[in-house]
C-alpha positions in Angstrom: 0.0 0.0 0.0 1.7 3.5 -0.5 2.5 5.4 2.1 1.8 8.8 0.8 -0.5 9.5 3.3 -0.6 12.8 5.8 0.4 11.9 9.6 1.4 14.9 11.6 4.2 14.3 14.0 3.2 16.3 16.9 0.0 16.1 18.9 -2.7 18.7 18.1 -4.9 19.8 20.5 -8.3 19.4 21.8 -7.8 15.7 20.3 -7.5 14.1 23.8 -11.5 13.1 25.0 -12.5 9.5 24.7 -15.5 10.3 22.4 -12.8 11.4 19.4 -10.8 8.5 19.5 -13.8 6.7 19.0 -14.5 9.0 16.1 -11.1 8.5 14.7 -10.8 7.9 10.8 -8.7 5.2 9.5 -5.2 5.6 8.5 -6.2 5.4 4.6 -9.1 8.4 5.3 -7.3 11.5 7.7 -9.2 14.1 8.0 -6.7 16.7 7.0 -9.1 19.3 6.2 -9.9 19.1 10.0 -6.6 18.8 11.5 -5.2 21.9 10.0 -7.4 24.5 11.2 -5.4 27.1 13.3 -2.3 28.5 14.3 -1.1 26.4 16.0 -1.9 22.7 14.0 -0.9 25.0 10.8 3.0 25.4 12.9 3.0 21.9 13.3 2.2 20.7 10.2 4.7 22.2 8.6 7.5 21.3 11.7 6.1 18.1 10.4 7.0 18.3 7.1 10.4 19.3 7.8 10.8 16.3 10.6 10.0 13.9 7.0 12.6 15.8 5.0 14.6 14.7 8.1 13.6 11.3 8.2 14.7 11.0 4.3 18.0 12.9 4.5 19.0 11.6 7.4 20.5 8.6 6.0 19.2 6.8 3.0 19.0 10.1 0.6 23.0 10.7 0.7 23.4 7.3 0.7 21.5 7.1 -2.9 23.5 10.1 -4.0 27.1 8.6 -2.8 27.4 4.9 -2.5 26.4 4.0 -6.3 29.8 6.2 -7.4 33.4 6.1 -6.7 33.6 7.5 -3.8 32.0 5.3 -0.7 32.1 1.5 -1.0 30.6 -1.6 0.4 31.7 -2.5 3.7 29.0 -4.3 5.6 26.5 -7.4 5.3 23.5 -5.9 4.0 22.5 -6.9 0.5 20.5 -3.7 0.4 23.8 -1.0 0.3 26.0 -4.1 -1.9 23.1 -3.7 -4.6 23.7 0.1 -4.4 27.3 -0.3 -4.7 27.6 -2.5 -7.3 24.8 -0.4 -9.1 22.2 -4.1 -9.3 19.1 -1.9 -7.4 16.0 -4.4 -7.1 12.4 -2.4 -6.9 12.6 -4.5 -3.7 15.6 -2.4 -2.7 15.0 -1.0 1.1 17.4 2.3 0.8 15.5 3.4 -2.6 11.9 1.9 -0.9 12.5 4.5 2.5 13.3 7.3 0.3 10.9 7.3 -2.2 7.9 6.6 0.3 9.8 9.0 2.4 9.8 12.2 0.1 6.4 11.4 -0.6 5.1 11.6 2.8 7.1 15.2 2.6 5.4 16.1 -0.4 1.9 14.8 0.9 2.4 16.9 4.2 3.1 20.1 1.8 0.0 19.7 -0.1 -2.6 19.7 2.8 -0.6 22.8 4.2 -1.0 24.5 0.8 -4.6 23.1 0.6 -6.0 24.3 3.8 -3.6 27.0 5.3 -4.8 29.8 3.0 -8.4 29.1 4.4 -7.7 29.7 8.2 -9.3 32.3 9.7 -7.4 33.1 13.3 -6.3 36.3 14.3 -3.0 34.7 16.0 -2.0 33.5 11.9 -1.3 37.1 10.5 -0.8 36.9 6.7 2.6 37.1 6.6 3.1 34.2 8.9 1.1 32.5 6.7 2.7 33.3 3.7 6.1 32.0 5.2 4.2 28.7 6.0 3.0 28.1 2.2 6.2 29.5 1.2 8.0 26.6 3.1 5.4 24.1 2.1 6.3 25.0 -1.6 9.7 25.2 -1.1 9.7 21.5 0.4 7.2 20.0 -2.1 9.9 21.7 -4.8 12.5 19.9 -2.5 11.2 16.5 -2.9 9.7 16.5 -6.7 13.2 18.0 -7.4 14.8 14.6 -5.5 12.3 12.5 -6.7 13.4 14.0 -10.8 17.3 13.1 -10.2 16.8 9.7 -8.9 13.9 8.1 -10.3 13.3 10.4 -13.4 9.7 11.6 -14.3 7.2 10.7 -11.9 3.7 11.1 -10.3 2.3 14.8 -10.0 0.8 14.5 -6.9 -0.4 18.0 -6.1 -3.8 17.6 -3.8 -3.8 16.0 -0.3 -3.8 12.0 -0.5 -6.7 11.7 1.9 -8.3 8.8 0.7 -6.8 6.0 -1.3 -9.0 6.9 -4.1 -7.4 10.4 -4.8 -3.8 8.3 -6.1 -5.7 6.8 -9.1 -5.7 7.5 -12.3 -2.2 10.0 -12.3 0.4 8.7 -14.8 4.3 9.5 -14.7 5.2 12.6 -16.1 7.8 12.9 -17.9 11.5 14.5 -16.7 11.1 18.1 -18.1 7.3 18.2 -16.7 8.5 17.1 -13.4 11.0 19.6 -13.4 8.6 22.2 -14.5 6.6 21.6 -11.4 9.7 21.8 -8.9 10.2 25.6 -11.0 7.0 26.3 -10.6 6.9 25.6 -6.7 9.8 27.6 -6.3 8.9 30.9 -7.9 5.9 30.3 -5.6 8.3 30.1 -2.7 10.4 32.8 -3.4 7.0 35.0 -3.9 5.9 34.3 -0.4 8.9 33.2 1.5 10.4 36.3 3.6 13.5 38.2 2.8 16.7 36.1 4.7 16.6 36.0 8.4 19.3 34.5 10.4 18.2 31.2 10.3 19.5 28.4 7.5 17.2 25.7 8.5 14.0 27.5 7.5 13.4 28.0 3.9 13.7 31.4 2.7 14.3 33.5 -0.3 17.5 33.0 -0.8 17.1 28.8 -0.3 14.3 29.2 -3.0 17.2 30.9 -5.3 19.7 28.1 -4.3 17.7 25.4 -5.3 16.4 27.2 -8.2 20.3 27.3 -9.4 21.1 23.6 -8.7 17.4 22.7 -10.9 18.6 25.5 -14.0 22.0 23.2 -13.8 20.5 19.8 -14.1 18.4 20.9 -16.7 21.8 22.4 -18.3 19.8 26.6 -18.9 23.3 27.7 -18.0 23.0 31.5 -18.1 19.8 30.9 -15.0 22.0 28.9 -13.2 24.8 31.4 -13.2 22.5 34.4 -12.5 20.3 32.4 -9.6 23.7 31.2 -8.3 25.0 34.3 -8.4 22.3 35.7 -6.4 23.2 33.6 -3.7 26.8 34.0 -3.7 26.2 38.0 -3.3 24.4 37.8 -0.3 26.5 38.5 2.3 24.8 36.5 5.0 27.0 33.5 3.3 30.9 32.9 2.9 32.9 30.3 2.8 34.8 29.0 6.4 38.1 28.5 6.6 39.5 26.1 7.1 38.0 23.7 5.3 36.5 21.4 8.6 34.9 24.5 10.4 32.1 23.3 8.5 31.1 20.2 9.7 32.9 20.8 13.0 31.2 23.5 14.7 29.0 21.7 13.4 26.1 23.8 13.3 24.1 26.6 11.1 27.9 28.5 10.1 28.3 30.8 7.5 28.8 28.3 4.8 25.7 26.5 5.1 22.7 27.9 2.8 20.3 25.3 4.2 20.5 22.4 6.7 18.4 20.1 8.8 18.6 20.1 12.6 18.6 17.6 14.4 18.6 17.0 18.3 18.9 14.7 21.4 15.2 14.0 21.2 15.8 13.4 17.1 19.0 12.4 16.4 20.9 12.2 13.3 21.8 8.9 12.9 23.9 8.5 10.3 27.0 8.1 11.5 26.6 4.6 12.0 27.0 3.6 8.9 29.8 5.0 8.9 31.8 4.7 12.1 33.7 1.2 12.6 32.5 -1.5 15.3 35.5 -0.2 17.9 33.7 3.3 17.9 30.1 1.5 18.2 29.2 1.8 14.6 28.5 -0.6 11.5 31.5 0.8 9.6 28.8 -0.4 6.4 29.8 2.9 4.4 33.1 3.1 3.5 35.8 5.4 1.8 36.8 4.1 -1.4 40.5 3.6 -1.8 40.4 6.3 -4.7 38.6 8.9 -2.7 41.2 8.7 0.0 44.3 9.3 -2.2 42.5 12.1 -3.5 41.9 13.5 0.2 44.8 12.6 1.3 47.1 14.3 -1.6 47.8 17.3 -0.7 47.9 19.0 -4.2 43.9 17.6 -4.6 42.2 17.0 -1.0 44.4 19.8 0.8 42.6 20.4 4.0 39.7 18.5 3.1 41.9 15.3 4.4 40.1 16.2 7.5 37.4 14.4 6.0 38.9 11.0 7.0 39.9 9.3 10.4 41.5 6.1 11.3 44.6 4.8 9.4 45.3 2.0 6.8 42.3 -0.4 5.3 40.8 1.2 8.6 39.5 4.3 7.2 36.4 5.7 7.8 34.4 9.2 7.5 33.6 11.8 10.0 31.8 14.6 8.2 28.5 13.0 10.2 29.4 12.2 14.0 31.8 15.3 14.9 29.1 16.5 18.1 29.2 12.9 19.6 25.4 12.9 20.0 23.8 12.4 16.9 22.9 15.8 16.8 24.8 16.5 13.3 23.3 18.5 10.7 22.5 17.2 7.4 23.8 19.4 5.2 21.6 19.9 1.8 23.2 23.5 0.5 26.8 25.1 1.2 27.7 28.2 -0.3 30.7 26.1 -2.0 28.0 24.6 -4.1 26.7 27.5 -5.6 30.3 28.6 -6.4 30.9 25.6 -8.2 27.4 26.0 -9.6 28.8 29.3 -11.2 31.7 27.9 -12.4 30.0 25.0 -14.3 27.2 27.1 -15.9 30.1 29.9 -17.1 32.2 27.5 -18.3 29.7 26.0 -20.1 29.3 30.0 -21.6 32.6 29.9 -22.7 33.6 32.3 -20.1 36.3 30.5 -18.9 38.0 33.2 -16.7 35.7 33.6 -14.4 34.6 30.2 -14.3 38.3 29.1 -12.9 38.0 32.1 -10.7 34.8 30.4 -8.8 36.9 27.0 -9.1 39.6 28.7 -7.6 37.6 29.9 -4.8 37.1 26.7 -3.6 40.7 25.3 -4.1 42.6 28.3 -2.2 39.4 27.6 0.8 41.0 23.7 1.0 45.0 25.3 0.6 44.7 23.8 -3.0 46.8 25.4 -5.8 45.1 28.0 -8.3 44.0 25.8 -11.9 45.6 27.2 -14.9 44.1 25.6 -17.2 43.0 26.8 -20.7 40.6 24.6 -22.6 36.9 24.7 -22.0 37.1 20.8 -22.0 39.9 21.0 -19.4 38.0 23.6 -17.2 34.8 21.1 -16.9 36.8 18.4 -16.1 38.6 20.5 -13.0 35.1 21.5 -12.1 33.9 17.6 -12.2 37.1 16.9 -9.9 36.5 19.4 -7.6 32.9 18.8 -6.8 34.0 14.9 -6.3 36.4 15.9 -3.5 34.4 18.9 -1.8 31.5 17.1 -1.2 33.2 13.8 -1.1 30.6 12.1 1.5 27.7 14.8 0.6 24.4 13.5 -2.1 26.4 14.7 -5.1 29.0 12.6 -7.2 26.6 9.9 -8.8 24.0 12.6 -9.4 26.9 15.0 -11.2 28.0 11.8 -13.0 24.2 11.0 -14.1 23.5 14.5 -15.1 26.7 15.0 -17.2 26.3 12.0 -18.9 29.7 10.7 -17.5 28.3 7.6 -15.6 29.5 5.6 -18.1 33.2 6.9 -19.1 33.9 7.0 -15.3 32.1 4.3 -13.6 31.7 1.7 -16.4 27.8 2.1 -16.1 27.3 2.4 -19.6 23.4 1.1 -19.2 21.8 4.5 -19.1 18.1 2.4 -18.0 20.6 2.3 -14.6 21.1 5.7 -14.4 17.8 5.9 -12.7 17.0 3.5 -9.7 13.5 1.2 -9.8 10.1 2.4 -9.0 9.3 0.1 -5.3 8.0 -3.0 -6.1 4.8 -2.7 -3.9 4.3 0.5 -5.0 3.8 -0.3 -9.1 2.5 -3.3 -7.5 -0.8 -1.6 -6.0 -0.6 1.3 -8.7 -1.7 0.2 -12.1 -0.8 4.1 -13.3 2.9 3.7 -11.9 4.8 2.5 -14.8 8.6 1.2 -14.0 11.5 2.1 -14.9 13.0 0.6 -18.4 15.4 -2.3 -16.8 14.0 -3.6 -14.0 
């Protein structure tokens, strides 16, 4: 059965007499309608949605975007992260199945928010609180259509509240550019009601609206939109990047460099670390550091300061960029300035302006105490810019994403099966879903 379906995370109030749990609909029939009524159930339903982009991102999401490239390899027992390594994905694949429910349930969540929010009436939900709360909701649905796009290609639209099994039929896949249009749609919607930037980076805002909007112009290779949204970003002066390198992840939280992050706490941690920590340190040690990645990290002409990345010594190596608070209280980090530079760099050089796009490359190298690139060629600037984005966000949901994207799957991992490219639609999802048609390949 798909889960798609709205459950809010936090208690809402007045639900607590014995006569409404008797009157309580089943799980396949919420009354959403009902539950979002006020100021305060509209605040938690969209806490709610961001506790699901939480849930998705807080493991299995930068899994999907790491562990099917050259950069993290196989370390563990279970068959589901082997499959992703050695890029065999079932549809009966648990990582893809959590995800793809996952940012569902996110999207689901967004669409009774922007459903029934506009229709309170309560004098403690002024309008532009509620604008900020359908701003976020249509930042986050844009979040997870845009998530959805990169791994599993086009998909369903679903833009109404699932409150009823019923409302899922009858909506075919769309295809890639469609479901892209619908993440830029959501996001000039954002960016029209979200506020100007506040101090916060784990709220959506305008200038998280123009980050994403960049990263969507670049997948969809509309390289002068890319370099101006990007460039929007970088000129805000709210963001820089830290130096060195590790402040980053090491503070760890809500620095300078991050354009948007999830929060997590000692009543919901960030697991994530487990995977990655070795069985001496009380982890799984089931995510590894490939072999390649660490010579690159570890070289100081490519990784400089980003060696900081790694701990432990030998065939012992393991990642840190998740566990440095020692409470599973990490962030994940979705958006870092560095991005957007690299962003820039990509969409210019694609332009032909190859000057400046070295000087955004070069940004990032002098920030890791790399040496300036010199080179000439557009060919040779796309290929620094590829290198670079495989080292800076070594452990980060990037490198098989920028290798799907760029059409370079296949030169540099030998995954010349493009039907691959994509991961399967869950098995018990096309299962139940007539309309949901898989994925060529599986």
């Amino acid at each position: 059965m798909k889960q798609k379906l709205l459950t809010l995370l936090v208690a809402l109030t007045g639900l607590t007499s014995c006569d409404k749990y008797l009157e309580e609909s089943p799980n396949n029939a919420l009354p959403t309608a009902s539950a979002i009524i006020d100021a305060g159930t509209a605040r938690a339903a969209i806490i709610g949605a961001y506790s699901r982009v939480q849930g998705y991102y807080a493991s299995s999401y930068p899994t999907l975007g790491t562990m099917p490239a050259d950069n993290v390899i196989f370390n563990g027992t279970l068959s589901q992260y082997l499959q992703l390594d050695q890029n065999a994905v079932t549809p009966d694949n648990a990582v893809t199945l959590d995800v793809y429910q996952g940012i569902y349930r996110v999207i689901n969540s967004a669409n009774s928010i922007i459903a029934y929010v506009p229709g309170i009436q309560d004098p403690n939900l002024g309008s532009t609180e509620k604008n900020t709360i359908l701003g976020e909701a249509y930042f986050l649905r844009a979040l997870g259509y845009f998530d959805l796009a990169r791994g599993w290609g086009g998909v369903q639209l679903q833009l109404k509240p699932t409150a009823d099994l019923a409302d899922l039929k009858g909506i075919k896949r769309s295809t890639l550019d469609a479901t892209y249009d619908q993440v830029l749609a959501d996001l000039v919607k954002a960016e029209e009601l979200l506020p100007e930037d506040a101090t916060t980076r784990n709220r959506a805002q305008k200038s998280i609206a123009r980050a994403l909007r960049a990263r969507l112009h670049l997948y969809r290779g509309q390289w002068a939109d890319a370099e101006a949204y990007a460039t929007q970003v970088i000129g805000n002066t709210k963001y820089e990047l830290v130096k060195p390198f590790k402040n980053f992840f090491t503070s760890p939280f809500l620095t300078k460099e991050s354009v948007f992050e999830l929060t997590y706490s000692t009543n919901n941690r960030n697991s994530y670390w487990n995977l990655w920590y070795p069985s001496s340190l009380g982890g799984q040690y089931t995510l590894k550091p490939s072999a390649s990645v660490t010579q690159k990290l570890n070289d100081p002409a490519i990784g400089g300061s980003r060696s900081t990345l790694l701990a432990g010594t030998g065939s012992n190596v393991y990642g840190v960029l998740y566990n440095t608070s020692a409470t599973s209280t990490d962030p994940s980090y979705l958006i870092r300035i560095a991005e957007l530079y690299l962003i820039r760099a990509e969409a210019r050089a694609q332009q032909n302006k190859l000057t400046a796009a070295v000087a955004d490359l070069n940004v990032i190298r002098a920030r890791a105490d790399v040496a300036a690139f010199s080179g000439a060629t557009q060919a040779a600037v796309l290929q620094a810019i590829e290198d670079e984005n495989s080292v800076e966000f070594a452990f980060e949901a990037h490198r098989w994403f920028d290798l799907t994207r760029t059409g370079r799957a296949g030169a540099v991992l030998g995954v010349t099966d493009r039907n691959y490219w994509v991961f399967p639609f869950p098995y018990q999802d096309v299962l139940s879903d007539p309309d949901l048609e898989q994925n060529p390949g599986y």
